[in-house]
Every structure is written in C-alpha cells, then in structure tokens.
C-alpha positions in Angstrom: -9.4 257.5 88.8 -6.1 257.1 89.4 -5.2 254.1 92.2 -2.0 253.8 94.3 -1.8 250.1 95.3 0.4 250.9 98.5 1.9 247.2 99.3 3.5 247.0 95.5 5.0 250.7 96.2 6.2 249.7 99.1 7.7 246.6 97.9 9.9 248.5 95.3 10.4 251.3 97.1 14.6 251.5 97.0 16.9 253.9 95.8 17.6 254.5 92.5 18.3 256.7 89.7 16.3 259.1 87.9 17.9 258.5 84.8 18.4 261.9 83.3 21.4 260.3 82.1 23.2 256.7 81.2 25.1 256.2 82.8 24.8 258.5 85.8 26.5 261.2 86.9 28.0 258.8 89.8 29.7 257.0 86.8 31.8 259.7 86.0 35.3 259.8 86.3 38.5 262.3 86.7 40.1 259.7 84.0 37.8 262.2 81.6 39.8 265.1 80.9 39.5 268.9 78.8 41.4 267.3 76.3 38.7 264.2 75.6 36.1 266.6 75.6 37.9 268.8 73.1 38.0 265.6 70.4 34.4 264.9 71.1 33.5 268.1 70.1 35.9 268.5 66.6 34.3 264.9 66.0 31.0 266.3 66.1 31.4 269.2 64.0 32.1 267.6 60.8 30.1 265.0 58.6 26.9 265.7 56.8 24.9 265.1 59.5 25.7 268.1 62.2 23.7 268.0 65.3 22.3 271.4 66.3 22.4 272.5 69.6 21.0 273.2 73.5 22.6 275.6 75.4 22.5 275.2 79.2 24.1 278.1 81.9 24.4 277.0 85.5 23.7 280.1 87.4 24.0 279.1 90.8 23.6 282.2 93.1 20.1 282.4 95.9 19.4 285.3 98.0 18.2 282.8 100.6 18.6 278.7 101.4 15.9 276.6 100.8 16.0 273.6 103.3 14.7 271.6 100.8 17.1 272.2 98.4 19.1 269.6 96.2 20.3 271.6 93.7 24.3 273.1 93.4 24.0 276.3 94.5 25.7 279.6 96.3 23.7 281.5 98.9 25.5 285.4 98.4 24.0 289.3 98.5 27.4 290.3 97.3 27.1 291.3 94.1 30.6 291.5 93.3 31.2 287.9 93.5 28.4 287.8 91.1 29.7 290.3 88.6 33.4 287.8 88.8 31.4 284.9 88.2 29.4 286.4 85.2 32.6 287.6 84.1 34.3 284.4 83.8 31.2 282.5 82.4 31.7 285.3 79.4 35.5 283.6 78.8 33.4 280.1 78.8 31.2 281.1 76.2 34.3 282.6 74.7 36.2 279.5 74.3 33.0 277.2 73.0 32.0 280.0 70.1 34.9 279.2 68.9 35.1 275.9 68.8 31.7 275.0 67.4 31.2 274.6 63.7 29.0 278.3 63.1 26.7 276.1 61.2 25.3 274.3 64.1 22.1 276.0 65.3 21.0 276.7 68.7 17.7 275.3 69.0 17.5 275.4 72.9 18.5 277.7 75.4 18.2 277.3 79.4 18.7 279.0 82.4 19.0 277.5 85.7 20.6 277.6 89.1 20.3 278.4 91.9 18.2 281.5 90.7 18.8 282.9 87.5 17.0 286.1 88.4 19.0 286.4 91.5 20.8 288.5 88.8 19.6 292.3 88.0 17.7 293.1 85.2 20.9 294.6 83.4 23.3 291.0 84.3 20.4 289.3 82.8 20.5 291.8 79.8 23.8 291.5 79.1 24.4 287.9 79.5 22.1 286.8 76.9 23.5 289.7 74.5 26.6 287.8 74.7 25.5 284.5 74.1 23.1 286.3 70.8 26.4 287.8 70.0 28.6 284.3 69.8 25.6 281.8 69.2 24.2 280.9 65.8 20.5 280.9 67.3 17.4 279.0 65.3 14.5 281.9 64.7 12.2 279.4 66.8 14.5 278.5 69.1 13.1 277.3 73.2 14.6 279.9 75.1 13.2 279.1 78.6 14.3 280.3 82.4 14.0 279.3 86.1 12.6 282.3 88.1 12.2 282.5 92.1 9.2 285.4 92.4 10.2 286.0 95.9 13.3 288.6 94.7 11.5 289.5 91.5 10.4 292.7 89.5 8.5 293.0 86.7 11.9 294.5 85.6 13.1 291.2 85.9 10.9 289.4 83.3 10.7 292.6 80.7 14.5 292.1 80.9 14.0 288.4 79.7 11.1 288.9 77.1 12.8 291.2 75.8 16.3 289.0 75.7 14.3 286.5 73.7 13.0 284.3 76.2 9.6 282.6 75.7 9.1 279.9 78.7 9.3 280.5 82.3 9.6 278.1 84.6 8.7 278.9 88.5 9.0 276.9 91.8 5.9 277.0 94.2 6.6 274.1 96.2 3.5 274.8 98.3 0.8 277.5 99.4 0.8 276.6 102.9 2.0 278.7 105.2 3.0 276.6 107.7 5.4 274.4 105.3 6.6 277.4 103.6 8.6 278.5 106.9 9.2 274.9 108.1 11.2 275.0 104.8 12.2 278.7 104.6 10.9 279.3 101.7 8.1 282.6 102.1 6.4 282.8 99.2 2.6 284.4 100.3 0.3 283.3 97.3 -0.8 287.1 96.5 3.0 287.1 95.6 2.7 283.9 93.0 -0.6 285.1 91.6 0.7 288.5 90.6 3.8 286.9 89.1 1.8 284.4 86.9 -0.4 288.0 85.8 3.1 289.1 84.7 4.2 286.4 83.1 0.9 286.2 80.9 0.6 289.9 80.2 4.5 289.5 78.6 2.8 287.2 76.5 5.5 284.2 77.6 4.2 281.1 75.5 4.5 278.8 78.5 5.2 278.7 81.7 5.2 275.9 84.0 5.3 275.2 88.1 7.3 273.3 90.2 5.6 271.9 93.3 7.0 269.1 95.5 5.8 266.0 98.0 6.7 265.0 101.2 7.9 268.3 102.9 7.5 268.7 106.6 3.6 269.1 107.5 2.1 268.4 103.8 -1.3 266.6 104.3 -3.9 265.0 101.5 -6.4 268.2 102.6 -3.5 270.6 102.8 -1.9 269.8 99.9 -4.8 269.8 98.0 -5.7 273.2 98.3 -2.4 273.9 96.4 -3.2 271.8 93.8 -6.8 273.7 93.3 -4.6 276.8 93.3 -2.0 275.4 91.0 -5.1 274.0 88.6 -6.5 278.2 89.0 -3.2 279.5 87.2 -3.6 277.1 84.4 0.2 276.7 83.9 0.8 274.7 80.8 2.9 272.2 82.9 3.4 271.1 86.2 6.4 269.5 87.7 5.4 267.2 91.1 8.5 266.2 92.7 9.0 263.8 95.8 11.1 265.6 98.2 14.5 263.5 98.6 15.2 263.8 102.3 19.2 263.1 101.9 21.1 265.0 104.6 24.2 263.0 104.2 24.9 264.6 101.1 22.9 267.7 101.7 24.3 269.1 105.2 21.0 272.1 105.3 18.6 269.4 105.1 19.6 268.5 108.4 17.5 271.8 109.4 14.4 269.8 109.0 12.7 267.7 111.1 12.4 263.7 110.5 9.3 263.6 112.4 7.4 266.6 110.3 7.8 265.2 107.3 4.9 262.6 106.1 5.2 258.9 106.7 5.0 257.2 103.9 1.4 256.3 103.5 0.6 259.8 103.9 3.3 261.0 101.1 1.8 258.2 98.5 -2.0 259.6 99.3 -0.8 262.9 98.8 0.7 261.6 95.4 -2.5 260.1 94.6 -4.8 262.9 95.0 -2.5 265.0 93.2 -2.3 263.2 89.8 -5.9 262.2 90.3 -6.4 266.0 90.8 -4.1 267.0 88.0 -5.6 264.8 85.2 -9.3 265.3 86.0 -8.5 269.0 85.6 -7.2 267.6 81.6 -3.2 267.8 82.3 -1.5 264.9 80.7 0.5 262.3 83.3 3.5 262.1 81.1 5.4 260.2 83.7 7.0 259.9 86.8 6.3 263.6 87.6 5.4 265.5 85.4 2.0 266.5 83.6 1.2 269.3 80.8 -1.4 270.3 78.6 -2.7 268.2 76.0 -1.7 271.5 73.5 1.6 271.1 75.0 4.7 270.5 73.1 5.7 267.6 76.1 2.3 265.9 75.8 2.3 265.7 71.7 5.8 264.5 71.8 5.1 261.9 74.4 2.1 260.7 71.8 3.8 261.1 68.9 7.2 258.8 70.8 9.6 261.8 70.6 9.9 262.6 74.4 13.8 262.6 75.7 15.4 263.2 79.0 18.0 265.2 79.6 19.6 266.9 83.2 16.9 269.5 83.2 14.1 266.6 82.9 11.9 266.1 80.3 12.6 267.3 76.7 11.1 268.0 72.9 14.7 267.5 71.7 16.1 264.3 71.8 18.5 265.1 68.5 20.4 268.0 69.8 24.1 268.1 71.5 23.4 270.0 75.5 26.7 272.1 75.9 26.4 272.9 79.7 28.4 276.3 81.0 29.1 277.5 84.6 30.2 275.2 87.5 28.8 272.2 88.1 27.3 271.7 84.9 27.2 268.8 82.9 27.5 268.4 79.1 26.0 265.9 77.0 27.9 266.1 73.4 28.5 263.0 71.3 29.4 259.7 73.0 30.4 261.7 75.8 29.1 263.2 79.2 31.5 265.8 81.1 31.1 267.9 84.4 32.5 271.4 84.9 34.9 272.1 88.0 32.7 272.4 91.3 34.0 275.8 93.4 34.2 279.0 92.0 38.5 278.8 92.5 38.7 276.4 90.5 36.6 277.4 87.3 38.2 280.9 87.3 41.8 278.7 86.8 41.0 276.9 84.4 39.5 279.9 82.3 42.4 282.0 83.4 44.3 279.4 81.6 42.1 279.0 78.4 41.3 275.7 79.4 37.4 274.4 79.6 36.7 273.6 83.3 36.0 269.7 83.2 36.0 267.8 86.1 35.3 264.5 84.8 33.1 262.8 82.2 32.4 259.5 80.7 32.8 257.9 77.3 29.9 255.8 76.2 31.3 252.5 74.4 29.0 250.8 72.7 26.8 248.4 75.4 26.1 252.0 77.2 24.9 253.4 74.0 22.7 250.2 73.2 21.6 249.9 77.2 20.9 254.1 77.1 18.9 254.0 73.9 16.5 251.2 76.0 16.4 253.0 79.4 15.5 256.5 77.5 12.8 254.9 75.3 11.2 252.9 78.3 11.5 256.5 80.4 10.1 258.4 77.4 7.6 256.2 75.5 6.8 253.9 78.3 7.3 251.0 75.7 10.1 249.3 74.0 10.1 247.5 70.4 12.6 245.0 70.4 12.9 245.0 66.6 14.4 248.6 66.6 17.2 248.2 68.8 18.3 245.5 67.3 18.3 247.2 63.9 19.9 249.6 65.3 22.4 247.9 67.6 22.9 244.9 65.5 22.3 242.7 68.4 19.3 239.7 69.5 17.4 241.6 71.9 16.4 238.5 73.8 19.7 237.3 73.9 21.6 240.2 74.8 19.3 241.1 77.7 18.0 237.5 78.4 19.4 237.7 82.2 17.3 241.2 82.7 14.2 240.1 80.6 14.1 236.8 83.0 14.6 239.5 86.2 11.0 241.3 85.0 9.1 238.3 85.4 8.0 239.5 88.7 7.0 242.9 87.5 5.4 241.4 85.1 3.2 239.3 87.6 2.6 242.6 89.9 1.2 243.8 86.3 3.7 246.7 85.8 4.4 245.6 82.4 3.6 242.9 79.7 6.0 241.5 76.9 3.8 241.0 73.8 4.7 240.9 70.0 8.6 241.6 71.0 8.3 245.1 72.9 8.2 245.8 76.5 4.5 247.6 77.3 4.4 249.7 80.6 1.1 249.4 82.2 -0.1 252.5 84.5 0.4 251.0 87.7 4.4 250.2 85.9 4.4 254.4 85.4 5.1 255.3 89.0 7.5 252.7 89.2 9.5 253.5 86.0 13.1 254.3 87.9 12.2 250.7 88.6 11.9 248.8 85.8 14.7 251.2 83.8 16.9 250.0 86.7 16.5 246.6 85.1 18.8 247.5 81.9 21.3 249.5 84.0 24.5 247.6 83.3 26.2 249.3 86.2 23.3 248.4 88.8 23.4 244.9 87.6 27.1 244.0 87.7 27.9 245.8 91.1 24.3 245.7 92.7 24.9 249.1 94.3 21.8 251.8 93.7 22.2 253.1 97.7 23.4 256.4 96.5 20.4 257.7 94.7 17.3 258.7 96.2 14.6 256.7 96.8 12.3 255.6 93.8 9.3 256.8 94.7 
C-alpha cells in the first residue's frame, strides 16, 4: 500500500512548477519575436536528421464556466464568433503548411481547449479536412481530442472517428452531486457512462479521464466512490489532478468558497486512497498524476525510459517538434519555445497581415538545454545517470551542479532520493514530490529564489 507521510508533505509543500517546460512559460519574453520563430523553423527543416512533427490546435470556446477552471478559454453560444475564429485558425495552418519541409511527418495530433467539441459535428469535420489537406500525416499517427459529454452527440464523436481520431480524452472531475454544482459543472453519471459506451462502440483505441482533488466538499468516502466508478469504466488512463485554488490569477475561482474546499490533511488522504485505489485496481502510478494501464503506450514508455513532457502532460514522443496553433498556444520547435497572441483581436491582425501570431518565446542557450535535458529525465524516468549528460553536454556533472547536488542532501535524508553509482534514483515517497526535487536544477529558481507564482507542489 501506498503511504503519505504527511509532516514531509507538508514540509515541502511550496509553489512550484510543473515543468511541462524549461524554462517556464513565466520565462518568456516579448524580446521573442515572429521573426525568431521563423529562423527556428528554416533551421529545423534542413540537415539529415529532420524531426517529425506534433500538431497542437487551441480551441478555446465552453458553453458554460467551470469554476474550477485554469485553462485559457472563451465562454460563447454565438456561433459566429466561432465560425471567425475557425476561419482565421484556417490562415494559421495556411501560413505553417507552407513553411514546413513536406517531408516532415505528422506523428501527433491534439485537440484541446476549452472544448473542442463545443464545435458542431460539421466545424469538427471540416477543420481536420484542412489540416489532412496541408499536413504530411504518419499512417499511425496519435490523433487524440478533449471532449466535454455534457454538450455532446454521438454525432459529435462519429464526426471525430471518422476524421481520423483514435484517443479521447474526457474530464469527469467527480460523480458527486453536490461538488458538481459547487463547481458548476453538471455532469449526472448516467450521462458519463453512456458516453464511455460511445466511445467504445466507435472502437476509439484509448481513452482516458480526467478527475481532480481538492474541490469544494471532496471527502476520502466521497471521493472514493468516484474512483470505484472511474475503476468500472476501465479507461486506459487516468489523469488525478490537485485542484490549484489561484484566484489572483483566475478572477471565476473567486466563485468558490475557501472554507468548502478540503484542508489539507483531508486533500493528501484523499490523494492517498486514490492512488492506493488506482494501483490495486493494476493502473500504473507513472508519476505525479497520472496512472495507465500496464498495456498502455505511457506505462511501457515509462519502463522502457522513453516518457517526455510536454504542455499537454505526459508524452510517447519525446523526438518530435509541437507546432501549437490558435491563441494562447505555445510552440515547442528547436531551441526555441513561443506563445501565440492572447485575445481574439489580436490573432485576427496578425493573420490579416500574414504574420504568425507570437507573443513571446524563449531561446534555449546551452546551460537551459543541459539543465532541461536533467529536469525532463528526473520528471520522466524518475532517475538520472550522470554519465549521459555529460556525454552529451560535455560537462563534469558533479562539478557543474555541485551547489544543487549539495542542496539534496536533505532530501536525501527524508529518503526522497539516493545518489549511487553516479545517477540520481527517486525513491516512491520522492514521486509525489517530484516538482520538488526538479526545482533543484532550475537555474531560474536558483539565481532569483522566486517560485511564488506557480501553484503549490502538491
């Protein structure tokens, strides 16, 4: 059985990244232009060595407001502001299918939002007949979606299976009735179950569910008749995430009430039952928050050292370039991260123009390159060998990160880790505290000691 030991959580519980990215997102900088982008992406189509690709569309319109909700998104019924936006997300995908070397694959393809099937089943159509159209697709490309069943037909997913998706992926948050309207978020469990029927009589070859922590009213008991109902669907994986209660930078989540939500003892039980729950039903704790089947593509990579992370989460596909379209989205291409324009104003300029819609981005020298490849392979492998980032990096691991090796000597007494034969090991209590030790590495944390703006670790 799983064990939380509550005083260690408690003493490194503090903000701090999720590392979908190094450096993070609050790294990047308006100094990062269209232009810089543009050379990133002629330096990566040429050489011998071409890097195929994962395509990601930002699709950010909801029919209703989750109060929950952290993502970027656009709560609209007007359908013409819809129809503009898919509109101009056709000139987006105009301008990249032209600049990519044909060559170049698309291995990977995601939808997500806000809810992509807030669109109708003729939007959804079309879109992805555009990007078929412009895209040099792999025959086994991932072609996966986000899908909210509370505004969905079975039109809806025929439309996707039959637009080449294979993987659905489906929030739940929670069965209980009483949480679901604390957090406006209706979503009777009759409705859930006939959706998951859908989705298996399509013949989708995975689907997974996204249930969270820490809303208003969760208990152990209460929460744990979700996660028997989560365990009777038999999704292939399960996402558990910690609700981030951040109204400072989410105004809606002021609509919930401090004083419903669990205190913290009560959110780290109901995180304890849930991956004890979880694995004795035979998913795979692949880490932080996430489990899948042992059949699963995530749980064989994670064996087999191949996991990656990436802004959707965890990934199969560590070697491809993410090109990220629609507003708000971020690219990951080459040495280089970039953010699309945030409003809906502003995108449509810059396409009216011809110009990509970056906000800002970063360029990776070389110490973030050497400091990302350790913070990804801790994240990912939950183990580090010294010996292979200094092969690759050219560097003395000990001596390059001798100051952040000395700072894990406490971990390393609390037992979330042990140094032997030259590689960082990550015990299971040190898995729940991952953000943690990863923070370790992060040059940025380290030379300006500031990691208040992300949400809190566990």
């Amino acid at each position: 059985m799983f064990g939380i030991d509550v005083k260690l959580i408690n003493k490194y519980d503090k903000p701090g990244p999720r590392y979908t990215s190094y450096p993070t997102a609050p790294q990047f900088t308006e100094g990062f232009t269209a232009s810089n982008l543009l050379e990133e992406i002629k330096s990566t189509n040429s050489g011998n060595n071409l890097k195929d690709i994962s395509l990601y569309f930002h699709l950010p319109f909801c029919d209703t407001l989750c109060y929950f909700c952290g993502c970027n998104m656009i709560v609209t019924r007007n359908r013409d502001r819809i129809s503009k936006y898919l509109e101009y997300l056709e000139k987006e995908i105009d301008i990249y299918s032209d600049l990519i070397n044909p060559s170049r694959k698309i291995k990977q393809l995601h939808w997500g939002g806000g809810t992509p099937t807030h669109l109708t089943p003729d939007e959804i159509r079309n879109l992805a007949s555009v990007i078929k159209q412009k895209f040099n697709f792999d025959d086994n490309a991932e072609a996966s979606c986000e899908i909210d069943p509370r505004e969905l037909s079975f039109e809806h997913l025929l439309a996707l299976r039959n637009s080449g998706f294979n993987r659905i992926s489906m929030g739940v948050q929670d069965f209980n009735p009483l949480v679901q309207k604390t957090v406006n978020r209706i979503q009777p469990e009759e409705l859930t179950f006939k959706v998951i029927s859908w989705i298996k009589d399509l013949k989708f070859s995975s689907f997974n569910l996204d249930l969270m922590y820490g809303l208003p009213h969760q208990t152990v008991d209460s929460f744990g008749d979700s996660i028997k109902k989560i365990i009777e669907l038999e999704p292939d994986r399960v996402a558990l995430f910690n609700y981030a209660h951040v109204p400072w930078m989410k105004k809606h989540m002021e609509l919930i009430n401090v004083e419903d939500i669990p205190n913290p003892a009560e959110k780290l039980a109901i995180l304890e039952m849930s991956i004890n729950e979880l694995t004795s039903a035979g998913y795979v704790f692949i880490g932080m928050d996430h489990f899948a089947k042992p059949s699963d593509e995530l749980a064989i990579a994670l064996k087999e050292k191949r996991l990656y992370r990436n802004f959707q989460g965890y990934s199969t596909h560590s070697e491809l370039d993410l090109f990220a379209l629609g507003i708000t989205s971020i690219s990951q291409i080459g040495k280089t991260y970039s953010q699309n324009v945030k409003t809906e104003n502003e995108y449509f300029n810059c396409l009216d123009t011809g110009i990509l819609p970056v906000l800002k981005g970063y360029s990776l020298n070389e110490d973030d390159m050497c400091r990302k490849k350790v913070i990804m392979k801790l994240m990912c492998d939950f183990e580090l060998d010294f010996s292979k980032i200094e092969n690759e990096f050219k560097i003395n691991f000990e001596d390059y990160f001798s100051k952040n090796l000395e700072n894990l000597s406490e971990m390393i007494n609390d037992n979330l880790l042990k140094i032997e034969n030259r590689k960082i090991i990550i015990t299971e209590k040190g898995r729940l505290l991952i953000r943690n030790i990863a923070m370790n590495f992060d040059g940025f944390i380290e030379r300006n000691h500031d990691s208040a703006r992300y949400s809190r670790t566990v």
